[in-house]
C-alpha positions as CSV (number, residue, x, y, z in Angstrom):
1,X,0.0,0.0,0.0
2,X,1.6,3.2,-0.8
3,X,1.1,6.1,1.0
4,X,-0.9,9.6,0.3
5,X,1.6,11.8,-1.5
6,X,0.2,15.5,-0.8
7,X,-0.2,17.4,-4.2
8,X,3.0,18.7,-6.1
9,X,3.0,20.3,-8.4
10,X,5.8,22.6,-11.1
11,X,5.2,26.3,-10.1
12,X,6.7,29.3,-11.7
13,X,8.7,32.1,-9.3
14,X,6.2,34.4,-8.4
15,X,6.6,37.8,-9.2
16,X,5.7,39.2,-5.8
17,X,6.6,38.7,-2.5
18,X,4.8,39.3,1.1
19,X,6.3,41.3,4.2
20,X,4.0,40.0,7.4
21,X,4.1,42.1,10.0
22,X,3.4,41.3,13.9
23,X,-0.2,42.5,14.0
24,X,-1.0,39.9,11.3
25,X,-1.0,42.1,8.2
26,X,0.4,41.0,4.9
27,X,1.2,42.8,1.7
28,X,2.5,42.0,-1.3
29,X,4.6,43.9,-3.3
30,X,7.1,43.7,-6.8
31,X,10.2,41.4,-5.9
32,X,13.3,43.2,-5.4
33,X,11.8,46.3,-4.1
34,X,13.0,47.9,-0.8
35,X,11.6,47.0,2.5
36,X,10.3,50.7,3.0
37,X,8.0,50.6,0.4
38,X,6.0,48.3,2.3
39,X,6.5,50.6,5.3
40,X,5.1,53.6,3.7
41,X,2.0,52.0,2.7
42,X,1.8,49.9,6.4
43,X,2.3,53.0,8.7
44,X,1.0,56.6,8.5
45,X,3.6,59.0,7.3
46,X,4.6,60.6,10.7
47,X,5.1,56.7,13.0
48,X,7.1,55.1,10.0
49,X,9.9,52.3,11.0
50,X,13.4,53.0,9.9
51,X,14.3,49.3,10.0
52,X,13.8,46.3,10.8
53,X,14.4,42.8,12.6
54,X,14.2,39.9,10.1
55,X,15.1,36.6,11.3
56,X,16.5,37.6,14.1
57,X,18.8,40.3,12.3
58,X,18.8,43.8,12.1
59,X,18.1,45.1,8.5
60,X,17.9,48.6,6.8
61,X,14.9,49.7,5.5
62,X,16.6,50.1,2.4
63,X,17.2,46.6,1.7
64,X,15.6,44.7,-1.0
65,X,13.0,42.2,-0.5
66,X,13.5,38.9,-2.6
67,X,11.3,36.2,-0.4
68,X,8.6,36.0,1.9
69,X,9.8,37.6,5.2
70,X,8.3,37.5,8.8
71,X,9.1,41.5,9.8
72,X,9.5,43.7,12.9
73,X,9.4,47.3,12.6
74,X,11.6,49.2,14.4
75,X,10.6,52.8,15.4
76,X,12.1,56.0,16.6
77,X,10.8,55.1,19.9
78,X,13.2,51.9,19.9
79,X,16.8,52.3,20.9
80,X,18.1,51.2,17.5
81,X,16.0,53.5,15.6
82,X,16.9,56.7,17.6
83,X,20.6,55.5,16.9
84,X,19.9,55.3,12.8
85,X,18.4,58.7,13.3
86,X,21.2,60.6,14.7
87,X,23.6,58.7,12.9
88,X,21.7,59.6,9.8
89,X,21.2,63.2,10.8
90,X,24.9,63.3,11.1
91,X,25.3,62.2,7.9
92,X,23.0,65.0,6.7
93,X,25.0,67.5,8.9
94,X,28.4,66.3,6.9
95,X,27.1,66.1,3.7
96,X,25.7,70.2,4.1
97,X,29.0,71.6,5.4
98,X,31.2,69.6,2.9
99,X,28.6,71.4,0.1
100,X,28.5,75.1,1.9
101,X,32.0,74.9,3.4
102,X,34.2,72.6,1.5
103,X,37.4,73.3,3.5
104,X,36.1,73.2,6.7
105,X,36.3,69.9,8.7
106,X,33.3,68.9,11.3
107,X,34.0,67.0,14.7
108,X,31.5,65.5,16.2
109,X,32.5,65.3,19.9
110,X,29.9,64.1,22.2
111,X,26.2,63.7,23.3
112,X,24.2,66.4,25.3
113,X,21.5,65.5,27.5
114,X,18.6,66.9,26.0
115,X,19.8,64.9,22.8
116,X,22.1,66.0,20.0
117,X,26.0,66.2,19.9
118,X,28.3,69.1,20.2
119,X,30.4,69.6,17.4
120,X,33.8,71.7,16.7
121,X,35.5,73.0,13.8
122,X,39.1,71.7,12.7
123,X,41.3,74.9,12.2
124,X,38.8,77.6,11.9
125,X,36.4,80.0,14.5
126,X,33.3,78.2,15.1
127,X,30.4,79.5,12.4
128,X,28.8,82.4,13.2
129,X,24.8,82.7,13.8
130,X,24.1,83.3,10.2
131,X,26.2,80.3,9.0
132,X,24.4,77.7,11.4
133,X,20.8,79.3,9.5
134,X,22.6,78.6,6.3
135,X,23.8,75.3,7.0
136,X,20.3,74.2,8.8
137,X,18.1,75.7,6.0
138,X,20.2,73.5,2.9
139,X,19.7,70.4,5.5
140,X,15.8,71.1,5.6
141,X,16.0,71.9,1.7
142,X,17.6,68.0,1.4
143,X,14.9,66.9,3.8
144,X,12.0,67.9,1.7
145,X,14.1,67.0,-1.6
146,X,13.7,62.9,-0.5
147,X,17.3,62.1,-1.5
148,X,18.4,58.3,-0.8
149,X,21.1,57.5,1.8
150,X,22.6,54.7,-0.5
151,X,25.1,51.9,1.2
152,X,27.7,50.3,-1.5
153,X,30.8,48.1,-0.8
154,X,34.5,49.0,-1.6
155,X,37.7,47.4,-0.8
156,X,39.6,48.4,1.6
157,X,41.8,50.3,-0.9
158,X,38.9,52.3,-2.6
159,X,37.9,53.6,0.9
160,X,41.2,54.6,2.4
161,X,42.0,56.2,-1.2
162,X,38.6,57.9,-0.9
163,X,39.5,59.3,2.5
164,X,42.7,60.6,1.3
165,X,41.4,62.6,-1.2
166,X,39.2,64.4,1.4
167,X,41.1,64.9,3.7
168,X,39.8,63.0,6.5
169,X,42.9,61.2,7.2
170,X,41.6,59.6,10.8
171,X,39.3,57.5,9.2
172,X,41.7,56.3,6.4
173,X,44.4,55.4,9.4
174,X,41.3,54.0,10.8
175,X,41.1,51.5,7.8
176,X,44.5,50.3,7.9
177,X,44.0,48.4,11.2
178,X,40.8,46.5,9.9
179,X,41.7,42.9,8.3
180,X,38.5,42.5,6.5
181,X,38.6,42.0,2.0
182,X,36.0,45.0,2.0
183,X,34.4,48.4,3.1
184,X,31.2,50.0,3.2
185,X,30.6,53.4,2.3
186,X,27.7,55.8,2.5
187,X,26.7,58.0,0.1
188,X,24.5,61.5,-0.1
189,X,24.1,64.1,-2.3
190,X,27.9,63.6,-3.8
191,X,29.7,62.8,-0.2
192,X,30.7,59.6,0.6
193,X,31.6,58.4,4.3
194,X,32.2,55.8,6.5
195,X,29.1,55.6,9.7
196,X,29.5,52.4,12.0
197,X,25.4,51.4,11.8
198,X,23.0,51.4,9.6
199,X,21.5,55.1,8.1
200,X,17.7,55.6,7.4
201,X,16.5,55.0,3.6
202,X,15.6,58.6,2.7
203,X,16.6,62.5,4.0
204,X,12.6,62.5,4.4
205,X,12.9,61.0,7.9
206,X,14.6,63.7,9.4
207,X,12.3,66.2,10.0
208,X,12.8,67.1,13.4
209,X,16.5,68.3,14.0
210,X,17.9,71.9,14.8
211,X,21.1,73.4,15.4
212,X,22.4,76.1,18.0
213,X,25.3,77.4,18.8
214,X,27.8,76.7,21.9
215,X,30.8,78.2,23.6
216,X,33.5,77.0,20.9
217,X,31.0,75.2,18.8
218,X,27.5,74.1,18.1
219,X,25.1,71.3,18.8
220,X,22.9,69.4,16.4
221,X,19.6,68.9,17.8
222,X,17.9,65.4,17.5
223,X,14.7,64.1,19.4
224,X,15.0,61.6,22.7
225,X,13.5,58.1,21.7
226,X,10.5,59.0,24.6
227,X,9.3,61.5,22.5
228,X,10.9,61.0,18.8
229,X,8.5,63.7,17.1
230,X,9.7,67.0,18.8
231,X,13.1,68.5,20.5
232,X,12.6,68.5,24.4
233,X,13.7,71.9,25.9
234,X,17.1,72.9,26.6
235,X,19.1,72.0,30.5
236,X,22.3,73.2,31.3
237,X,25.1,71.0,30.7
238,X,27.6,73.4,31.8
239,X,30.0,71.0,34.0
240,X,29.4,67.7,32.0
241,X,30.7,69.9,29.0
242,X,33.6,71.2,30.9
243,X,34.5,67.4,31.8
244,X,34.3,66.3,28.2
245,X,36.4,69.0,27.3
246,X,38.9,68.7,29.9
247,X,39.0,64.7,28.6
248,X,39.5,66.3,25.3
249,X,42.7,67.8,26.2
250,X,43.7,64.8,28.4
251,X,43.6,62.5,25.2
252,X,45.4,65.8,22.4
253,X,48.1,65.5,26.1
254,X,49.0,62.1,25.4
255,X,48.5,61.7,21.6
256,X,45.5,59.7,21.2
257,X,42.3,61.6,19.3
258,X,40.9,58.4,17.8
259,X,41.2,55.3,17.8
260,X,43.3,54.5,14.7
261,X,45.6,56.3,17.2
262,X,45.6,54.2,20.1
263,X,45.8,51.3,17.6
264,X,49.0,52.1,16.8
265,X,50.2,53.0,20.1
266,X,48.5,49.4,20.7
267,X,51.1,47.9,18.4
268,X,53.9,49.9,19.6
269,X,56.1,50.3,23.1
270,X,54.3,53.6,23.3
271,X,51.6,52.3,24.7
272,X,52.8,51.8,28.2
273,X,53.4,55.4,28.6
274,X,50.0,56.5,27.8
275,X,48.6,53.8,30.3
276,X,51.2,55.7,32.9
277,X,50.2,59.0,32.0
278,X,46.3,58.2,31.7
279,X,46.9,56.3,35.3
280,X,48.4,59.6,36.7
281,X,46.1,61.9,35.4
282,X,43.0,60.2,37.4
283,X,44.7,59.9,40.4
284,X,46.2,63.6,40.2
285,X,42.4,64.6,39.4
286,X,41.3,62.0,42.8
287,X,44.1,64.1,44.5
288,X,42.8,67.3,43.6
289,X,39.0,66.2,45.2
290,X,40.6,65.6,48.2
291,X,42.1,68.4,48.8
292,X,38.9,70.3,48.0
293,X,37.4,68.1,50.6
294,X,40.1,68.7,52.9
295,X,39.6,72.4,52.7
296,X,35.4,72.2,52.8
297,X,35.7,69.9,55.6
298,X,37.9,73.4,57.6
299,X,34.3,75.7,56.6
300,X,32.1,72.5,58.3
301,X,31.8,70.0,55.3
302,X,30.7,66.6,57.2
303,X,29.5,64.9,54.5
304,X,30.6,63.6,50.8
305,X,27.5,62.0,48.7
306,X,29.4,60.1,45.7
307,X,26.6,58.9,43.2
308,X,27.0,57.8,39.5
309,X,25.2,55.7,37.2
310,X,26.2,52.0,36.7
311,X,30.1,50.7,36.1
312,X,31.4,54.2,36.6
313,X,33.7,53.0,38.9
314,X,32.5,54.4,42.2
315,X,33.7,51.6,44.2
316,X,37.0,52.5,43.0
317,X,37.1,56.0,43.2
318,X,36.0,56.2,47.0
319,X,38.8,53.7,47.9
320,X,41.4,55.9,46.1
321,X,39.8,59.1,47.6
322,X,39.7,57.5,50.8
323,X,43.5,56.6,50.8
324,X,44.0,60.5,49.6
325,X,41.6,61.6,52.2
326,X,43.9,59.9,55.0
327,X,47.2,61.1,53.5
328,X,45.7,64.7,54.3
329,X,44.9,64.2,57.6
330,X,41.0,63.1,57.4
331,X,39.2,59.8,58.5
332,X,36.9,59.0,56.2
333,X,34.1,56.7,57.8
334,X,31.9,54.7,54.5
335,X,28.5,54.3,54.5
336,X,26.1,52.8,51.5
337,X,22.5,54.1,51.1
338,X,21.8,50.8,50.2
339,X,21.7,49.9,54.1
340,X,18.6,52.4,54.4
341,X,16.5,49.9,51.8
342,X,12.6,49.5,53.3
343,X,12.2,46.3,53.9
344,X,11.1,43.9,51.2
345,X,8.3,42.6,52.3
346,X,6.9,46.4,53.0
347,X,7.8,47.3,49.6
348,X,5.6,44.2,48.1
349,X,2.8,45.0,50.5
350,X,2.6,49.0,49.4
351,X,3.9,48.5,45.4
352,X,3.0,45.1,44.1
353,X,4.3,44.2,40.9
354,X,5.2,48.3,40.2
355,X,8.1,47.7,42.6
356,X,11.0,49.7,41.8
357,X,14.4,49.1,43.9
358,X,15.9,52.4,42.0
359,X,13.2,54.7,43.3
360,X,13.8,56.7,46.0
361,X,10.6,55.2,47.3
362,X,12.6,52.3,48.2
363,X,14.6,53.5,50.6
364,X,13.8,54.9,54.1
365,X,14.2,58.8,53.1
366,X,13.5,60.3,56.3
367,X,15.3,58.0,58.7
368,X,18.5,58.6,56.4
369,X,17.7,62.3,56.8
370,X,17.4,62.2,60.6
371,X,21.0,60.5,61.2
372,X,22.5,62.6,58.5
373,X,21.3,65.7,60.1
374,X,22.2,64.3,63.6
375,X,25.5,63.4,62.5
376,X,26.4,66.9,61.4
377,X,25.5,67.9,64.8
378,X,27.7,66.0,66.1
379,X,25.2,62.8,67.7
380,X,25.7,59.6,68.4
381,X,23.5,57.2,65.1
382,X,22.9,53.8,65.4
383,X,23.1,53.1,61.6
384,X,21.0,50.6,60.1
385,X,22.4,47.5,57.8
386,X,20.2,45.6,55.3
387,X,20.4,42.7,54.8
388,X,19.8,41.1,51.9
389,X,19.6,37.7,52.4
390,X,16.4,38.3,54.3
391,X,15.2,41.5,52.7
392,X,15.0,43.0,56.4
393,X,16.7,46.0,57.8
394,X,18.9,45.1,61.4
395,X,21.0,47.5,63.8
396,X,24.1,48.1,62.5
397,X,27.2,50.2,64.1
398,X,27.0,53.2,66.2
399,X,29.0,56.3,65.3
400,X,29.6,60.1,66.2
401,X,31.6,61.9,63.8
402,X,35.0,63.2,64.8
403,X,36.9,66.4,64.2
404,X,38.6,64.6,61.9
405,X,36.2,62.4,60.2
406,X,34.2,63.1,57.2
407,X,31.2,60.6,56.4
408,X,31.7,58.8,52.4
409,X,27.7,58.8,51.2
410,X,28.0,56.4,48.2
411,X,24.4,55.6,46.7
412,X,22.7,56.4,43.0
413,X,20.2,59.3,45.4
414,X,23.4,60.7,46.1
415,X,22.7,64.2,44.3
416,X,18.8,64.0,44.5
417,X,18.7,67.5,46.6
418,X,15.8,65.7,48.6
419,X,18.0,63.4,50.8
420,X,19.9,67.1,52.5
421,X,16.7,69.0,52.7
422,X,17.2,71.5,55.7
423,X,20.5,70.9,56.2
424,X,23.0,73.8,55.5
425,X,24.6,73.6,52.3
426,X,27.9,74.2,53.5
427,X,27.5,70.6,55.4
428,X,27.9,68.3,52.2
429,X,29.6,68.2,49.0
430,X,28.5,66.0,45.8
431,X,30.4,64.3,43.4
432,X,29.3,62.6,40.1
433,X,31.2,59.9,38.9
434,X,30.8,58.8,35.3
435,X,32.9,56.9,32.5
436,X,32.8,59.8,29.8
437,X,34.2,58.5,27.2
438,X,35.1,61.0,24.3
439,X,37.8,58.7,22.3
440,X,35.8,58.1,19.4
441,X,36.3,56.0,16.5
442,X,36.8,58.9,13.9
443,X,36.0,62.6,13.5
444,X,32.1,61.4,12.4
445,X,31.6,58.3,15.2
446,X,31.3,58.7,17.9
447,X,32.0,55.9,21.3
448,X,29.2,55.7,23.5
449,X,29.6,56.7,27.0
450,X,26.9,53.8,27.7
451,X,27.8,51.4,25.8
452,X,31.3,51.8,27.4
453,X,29.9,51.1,30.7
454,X,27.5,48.1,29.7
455,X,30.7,46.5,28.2
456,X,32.4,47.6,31.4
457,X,29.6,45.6,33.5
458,X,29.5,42.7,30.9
459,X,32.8,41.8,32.0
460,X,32.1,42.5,35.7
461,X,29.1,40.7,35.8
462,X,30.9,37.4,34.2
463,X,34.3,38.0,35.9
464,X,32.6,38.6,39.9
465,X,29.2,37.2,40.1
466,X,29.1,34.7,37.6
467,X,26.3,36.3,35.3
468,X,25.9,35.3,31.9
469,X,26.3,38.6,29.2
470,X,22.3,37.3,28.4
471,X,21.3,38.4,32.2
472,X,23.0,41.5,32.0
473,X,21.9,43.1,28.6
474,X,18.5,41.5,29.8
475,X,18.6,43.9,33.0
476,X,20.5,47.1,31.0
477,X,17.1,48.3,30.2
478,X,15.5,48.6,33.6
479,X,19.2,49.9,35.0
480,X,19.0,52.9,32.3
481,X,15.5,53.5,32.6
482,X,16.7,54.3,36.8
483,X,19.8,56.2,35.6
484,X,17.4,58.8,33.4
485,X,14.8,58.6,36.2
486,X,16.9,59.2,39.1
487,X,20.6,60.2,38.4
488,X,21.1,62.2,35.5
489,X,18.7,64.9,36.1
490,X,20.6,65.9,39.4
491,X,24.4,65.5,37.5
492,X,24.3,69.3,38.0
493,X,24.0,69.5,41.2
494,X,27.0,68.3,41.4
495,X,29.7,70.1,43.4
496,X,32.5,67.7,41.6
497,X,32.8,65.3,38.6
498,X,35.0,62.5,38.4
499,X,35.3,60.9,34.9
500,X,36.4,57.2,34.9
501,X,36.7,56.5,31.7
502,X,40.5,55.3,30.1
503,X,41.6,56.0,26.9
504,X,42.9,52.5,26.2
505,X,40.4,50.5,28.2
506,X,38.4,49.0,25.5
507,X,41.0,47.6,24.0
508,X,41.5,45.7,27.2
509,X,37.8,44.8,27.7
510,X,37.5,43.4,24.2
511,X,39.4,40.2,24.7
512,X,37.3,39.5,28.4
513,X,34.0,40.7,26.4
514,X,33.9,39.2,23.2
515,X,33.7,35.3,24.1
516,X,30.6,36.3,26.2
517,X,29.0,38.1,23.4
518,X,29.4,35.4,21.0
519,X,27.4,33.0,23.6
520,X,24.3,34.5,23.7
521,X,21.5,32.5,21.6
522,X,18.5,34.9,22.5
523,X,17.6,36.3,18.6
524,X,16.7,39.6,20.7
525,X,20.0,39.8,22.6
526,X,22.0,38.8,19.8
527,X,21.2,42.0,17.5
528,X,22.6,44.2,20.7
529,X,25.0,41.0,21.3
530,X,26.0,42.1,17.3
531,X,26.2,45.8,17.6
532,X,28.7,45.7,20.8
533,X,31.1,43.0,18.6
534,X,30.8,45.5,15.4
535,X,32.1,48.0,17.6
536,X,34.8,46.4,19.5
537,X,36.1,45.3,15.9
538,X,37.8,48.3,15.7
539,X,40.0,48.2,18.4
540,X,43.4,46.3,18.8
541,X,42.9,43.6,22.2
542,X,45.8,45.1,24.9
543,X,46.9,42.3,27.5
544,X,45.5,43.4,31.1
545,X,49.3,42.6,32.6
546,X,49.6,46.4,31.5
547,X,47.0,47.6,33.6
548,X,48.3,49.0,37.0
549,X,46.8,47.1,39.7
550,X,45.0,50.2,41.8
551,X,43.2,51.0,38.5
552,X,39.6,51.7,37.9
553,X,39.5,48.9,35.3
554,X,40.8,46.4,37.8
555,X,37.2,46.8,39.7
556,X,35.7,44.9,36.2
557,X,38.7,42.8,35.2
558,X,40.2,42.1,38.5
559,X,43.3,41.9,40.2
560,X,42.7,45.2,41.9
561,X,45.3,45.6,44.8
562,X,42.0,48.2,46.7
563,X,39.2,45.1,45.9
564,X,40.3,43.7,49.8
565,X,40.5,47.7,51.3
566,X,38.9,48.5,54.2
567,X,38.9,51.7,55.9
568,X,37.3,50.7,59.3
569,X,40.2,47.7,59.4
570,X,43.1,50.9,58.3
571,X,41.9,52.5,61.4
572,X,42.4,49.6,63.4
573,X,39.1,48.8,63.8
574,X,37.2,45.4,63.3
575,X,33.5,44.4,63.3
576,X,31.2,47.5,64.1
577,X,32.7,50.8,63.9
578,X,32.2,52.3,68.0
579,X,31.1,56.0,68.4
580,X,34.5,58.1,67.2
């Protein structure tokens, strides 16, 4: 008996193909075309994706569709599109001065926190008022002209002679470290460039953009992903721009402005001495806080609040400043907001399922205001300690502040003006500690500050705990939605900034991270899994027996001669610290 055969039968190619898209629609369009098309007919004209996940990979909307394809939009909204946006914009931003201003030579430096990116001039006075309206005015002509951002692929020969013969010589040094056989190229109203990502299909998307001017430069304007359809007011940035600047100079000091630079040095003994010098300028800068401290601690200063977002390196930075604080003459005592958490099952009881560890909700606000006021008074405290094993709060040590002690306030509510209210503001001073990175790639790409630090906690997280790189970029969500939420608005409050970040430390990182990256199997993961790789491709790997041993990477690579400090055990003391 044989069995059923279903019906077979020859068929011709069809024509067509269908996009299917997660609500359940299909439509069917001319093979070949690109994936946009679809996209303007699927979505109204002002909520239209700018690419797209199929099978599990990131695409560009401009890519041609030859089969049937399963397809996920991805908006303006989504943290990949907002990226393609301002990388596109940048694009746009090139491609105009390059037309207007052909001799001139655009840096784009580093983000601003109301979104957009400060740029400088190479070897000219920043434009004037009337040559930012000319340049923003061509950009919104190219806008409403619909011209194609089109992708092609060179060797690596026809890109680095391209980038000779315009001058931008950083990305054609950049080139020469890459072993791949090709290149690929954007192109846009006559200027070709190199963007690491992928660019929107059409100068049409970028309708919302503006540019203004700022001391020594100007900032292109882009939306926040929270609201991609207008430009959210203006905050001062006056301090995180002095940092990024300063970190400027720091990398022009030791001769390292990209990373085509540092890949030499990489490859060359030279490298040792900008690890030395990059070593001694953070601790000179550490040195320099506590003296400030020393001297605020003479007009009444009791208290330091150190706050940052994740992988800054604050655990470091306090034990350094702590071993500077001592060399001057002052006993630094530690204490962790964390040890003022409400207990768990409180927080369950009052917030269900909304419960959020990162709010200040979580802690116990005005019993950590009580002993901090009490403490600057001079009182006795019985501090608290959580513990987390049982989610319940116990009786920790009891202090009283000394004439020479000054209490070390580490927590992430460490700058929310809430937690001194009605204290004088001569008794504390605050300090932000961040990893702003500002070596970037090339003169047009820039090196995320957060995607520095989620490499930074990758490692960490794998190296110290035991976490799988899945777990973390699962939870890197939920820790940035707490760092906009409850850190970076207060960054200018501020009284000091410390920036962590180290010229060379990616290309130490990349070795620990990579093998980590390349395990994770979730198809969501894997795009941002992708990204991070695509990234790290650039640099050359740097051995970590090169890395001093009291140095803020060693608190995510390990081998850190401070990870054992203790500053109760320094001042001879064991257990609970007794009233001072």
């Amino acid at each position: 008996m044989t069995a059923q055969t279903p019906s077979v039968k020859h068929a011709e190619l069809r024509p067509t193909v269908q996009v299917r898209f997660p609500d359940g629609r299909v439509f069917e369009f001319e093979r070949g075309a690109a994936l946009v098309d679809a996209f303007r007919v699927a979505f109204p004209a002002d909520n239209q994706p700018v690419a797209a996940i199929v099978n599990g990979r990131l695409v560009e909307s401009s890519r041609p569709v030859d089969w049937d394809i399963d397809v996920q939009p991805i908006f303006l909204t989504d943290s990949d599109g907002i990226r393609i946006y301002a990388r596109s914009l940048s694009f746009l931003l090139i491609a105009v001065v390059r037309e207007l201003f052909p001799d001139v030579k655009v840096t784009i430096d580093y983000s601003v926190p109301y979104g957009g990116y400060v740029c400088h001039l190479k070897n000219r006075d920043p434009f004037t008022n009337d040559e930012l309206k000319r340049i923003k005015a061509r950009m919104k002509a190219l806008v409403d002209e619909d011209l194609p951002l089109r992708r092609k692929r060179v060797t690596l020969d026809e890109a680095r002679r391209t980038f000779h013969e315009q001058g931008d010589f950083d990305k054609e040094q950049l080139v020469a470290s890459l072993n791949e056989d090709h290149y690929h190229l954007y192109e846009l109203n006559g200027t070709s460039d190199y963007f690491h990502g992928y660019m929107v299909s059409s100068t049409c998307v970028l309708e919302t953009f503006g540019i203004e001017p700022c001391e020594g430069g100007f900032v292109l304007r882009f939306p926040r992903r929270e609201n991609p359809t207008r430009l959210v007011p203006n905050v001062k940035f006056r301090t995180l721009r002095r940092i990024f600047d300063e970190y400027g100079q720091w990398l022009k000091l030791i001769g390292v402005d990209d990373v085509g630079a540092l890949n030499q040095a990489v490859g060359s003994q030279r490298i040792d001495q900008i690890i030395l010098v990059s070593e001694a300028l953070h601790e000179k800068r550490i040195a320099e806080i506590a003296a400030l401290l020393k001297r605020k601690h003479a007009e009444g200063a009791r208290l330091v609040f150190v706050a940052g977002p994740s992988s800054s390196g604050k655990t470091t930075f306090s034990k350094r400043l702590s071993i500077q604080l001592m060399a001057s003459g002052l006993q630094p005592y530690p204490l962790g907001m964390d040890e003022y958490f409400n207990p768990r099952s409180l927080m369950i009881e009052r917030y269900g399922d909304d419960l959020d560890l990162d709010a200040p909700t979580a802690m116990d606000i005005s019993l950590l205001q009580e002993h901090l006021h009490r403490l600057i008074r001079g009182e006795a405290v019985a501090l608290p300690h959580f513990n987390f094993h049982t989610g319940e709060r116990e009786t920790g040590p009891t202090i009283r502040l000394g004439q020479d002690q000054i209490l070390l306030v580490e927590g992430i509510h460490g700058l929310n003006p809430e937690i001194l209210e009605g204290a004088p503001t001569e008794a504390a001073v605050r300090i932000f500690v961040s990893a702003l990175t500002q070596l970037n790639l090339d003169s047009h790409n820039r090196v995320s500050t957060t995607d520095t630090r989620l490499i930074r906690r990758i490692v960490r997280d794998a190296v110290f705990r035991g976490y799988p790189a899945e777990d973390t970029l699962r939870l890197w969500d939920n820790v940035r939605r707490g760092e906009k939420n409850y850190i970076f608005p207060y960054q200018e409050e501020a009284d000091v900034m410390f920036n962590s970040a180290l010229s060379y430390e990616l290309s130490v990182l990349k070795p620990y991270v990579e093998p980590h990256l390349l395990q994770i199997q979730d198809l969501e993961l894997r795009i941002e899994a992708d990204r991070l790789l695509s990234l790290l491709r650039w640099f050359e790997p740097l051995a970590p027996d090169h890395v001093p041993s009291n140095s803020i990477l060693c608190e995510f690579i390990g081998g850190s001669t401070l990870r054992d400090f203790d500053i109760a055990l320094l001042n001879g003391h064991t257990g609970s610290q007794p009233e001072s």
